[in-house]
C-alpha positions, 0 to 999 in steps of 0.5 A, spaced: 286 436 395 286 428 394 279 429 390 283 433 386 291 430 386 288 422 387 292 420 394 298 420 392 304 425 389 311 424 387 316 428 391 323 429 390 324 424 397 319 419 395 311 419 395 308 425 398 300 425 401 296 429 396 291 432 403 299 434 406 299 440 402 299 446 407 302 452 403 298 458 403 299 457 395 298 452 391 299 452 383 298 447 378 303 447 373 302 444 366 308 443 362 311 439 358 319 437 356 317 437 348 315 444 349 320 450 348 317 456 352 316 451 358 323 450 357 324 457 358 320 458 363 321 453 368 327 455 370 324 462 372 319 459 376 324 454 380 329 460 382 321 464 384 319 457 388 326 457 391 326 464 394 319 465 396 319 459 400 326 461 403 324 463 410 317 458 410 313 454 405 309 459 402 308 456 395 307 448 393 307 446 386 304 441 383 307 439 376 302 436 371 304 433 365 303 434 358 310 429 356 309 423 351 313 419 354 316 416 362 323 418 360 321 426 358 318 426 364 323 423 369 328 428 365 323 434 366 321 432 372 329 432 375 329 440 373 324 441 379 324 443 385 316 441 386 311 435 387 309 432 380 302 427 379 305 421 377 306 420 369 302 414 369 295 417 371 292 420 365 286 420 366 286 426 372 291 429 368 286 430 362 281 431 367 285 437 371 287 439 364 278 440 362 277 443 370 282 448 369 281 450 362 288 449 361 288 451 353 296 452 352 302 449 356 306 453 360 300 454 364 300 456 371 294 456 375 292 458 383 287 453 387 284 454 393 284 449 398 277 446 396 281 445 388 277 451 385 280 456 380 282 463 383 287 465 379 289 462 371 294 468 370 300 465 375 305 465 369 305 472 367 305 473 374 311 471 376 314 472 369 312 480 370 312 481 378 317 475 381 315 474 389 311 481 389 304 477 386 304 474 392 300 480 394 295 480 388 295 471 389 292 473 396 287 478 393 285 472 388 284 467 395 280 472 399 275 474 393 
């Protein structure tokens, strides 16, 4: 994950190795302070990261920002439950935003642990179906 992420995340006690992610799912999550339908959706996505990760770690997040400036960031940020890339790192920012196509924030994606795209749908997902699209997130590892 470090080629994808750079070495190193934010996390909300300190820096968090990017090849320490071990969940069974990891999603990048393009948002951003300014945007109302982030702003709606990401407190639904905190309460279904808090559930699902309830018993064991299932889901790691990993928050990429579209905020204009630090500020936004860190305000944002703070609503999350998850690991950030750090504000400062534009350029991969803009690179994961052109690998993942990402044409329109919120945008939720499942990785593989080799950083491919599995599944771009992960919003609707857990919009539509809270921890039950688990099971089609499996799927989309398997194929």
């Amino acid at each position: 994950m470090e080629a994808l992420f750079g070495p190193t995340l934010i996390g909300k006690s300190g820096p968090v190795p990017a090849n320490s992610l071990n969940a069974r799912f990891v999603l990048v999550y393009f948002s951003a302070h300014w945007c109302p339908p982030c702003r709606g959706f990401t407190p639904k996505l905190d309460m279904f990261y808090n559930a699902v990760n309830s018993n064991a770690k299932q889901v790691e997040i990993v928050y990429v920002s579209r905020d204009k400036t630090p500020d936004q960031f860190n305000e944002y940020y703070s609503e999350m439950s998850w690991l950030a890339l750090p504000f400062e790192d534009k350029a991969r920012i803009a690179a994961l935003g052109t690998r993942f196509q990402v044409q329109q924030i919120p945008c939720l994606v499942l990785i593989d642990n080799q950083g491919n795209m599995k599944r771009n749908t992960c919003r609707m997902d857990v919009t539509n179906k809270g921890p039950n699209c688990l099971a089609d997130w499996e799927q989309a590892l398997t194929r």
